[in-house]
C-alpha positions, 0 to 999 in steps of 0.5 A: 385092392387092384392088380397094380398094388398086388405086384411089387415094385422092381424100380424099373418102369414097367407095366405089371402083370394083370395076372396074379402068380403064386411063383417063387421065381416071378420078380413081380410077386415072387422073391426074385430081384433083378438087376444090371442089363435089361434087353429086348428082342422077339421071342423064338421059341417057348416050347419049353416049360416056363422059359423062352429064348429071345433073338436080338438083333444088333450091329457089328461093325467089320473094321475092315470094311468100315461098315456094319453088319446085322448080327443076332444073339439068342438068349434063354430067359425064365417065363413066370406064369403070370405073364402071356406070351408067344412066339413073335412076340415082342418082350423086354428081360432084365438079368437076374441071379444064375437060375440054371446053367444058361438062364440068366434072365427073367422076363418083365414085360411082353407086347403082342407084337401086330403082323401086317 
């Protein structure tokens, strides 16, 4: 069997983890669903155990002036262990149930992001 059919299938088309995790909270090889929004954004920082927190940046539109804005939201999301990812790297989280008081998201995807 390869790393492919290990991981089980979220109906979202993203590219399973090579890694193998014995996770109860991983979406991939664990019992956790995912479902409604999926957002991407950077990671900021994950110092902490098996989560992150994730800045994304969007417009805000300033009536007044009829213009827009750059704002930035923080979100905290639960890292499983089979999944690699630092600091500056770009990810993709899709929401899940409640998993502590501010976490609400898992982590399915991450890229390394390429400084220049």
């Amino acid at each position: 069997m390869s790393w492919i059919e290990l991981a089980r299938n979220l109906g979202i088309a993203v590219t399973p983890p090579r890694k193998v995790c014995e996770d109860v909270l991983c979406p991939f090889h664990g019992r956790l669903s995912v479902r409604g929004k999926m957002l991407s954004g950077i990671v900021v920082s994950a110092k902490a155990k098996n989560m992150i927190i994730v800045s994304r940046e969007f417009p805000h539109q300033v009536a007044k002036y009829q213009r827009y804005e750059r704002s930035r939201s923080r979100v905290h999301a639960y890292l499983p262990e089979c999944i690699e990812v630092t600091e500056g790297d770009e990810i993709t989280i899709a929401e899940c149930r409640p998993l502590s008081k501010t976490v609400s998201f898992v982590v399915i995807e991450g890229e390394k992001r390429i400084v220049v």
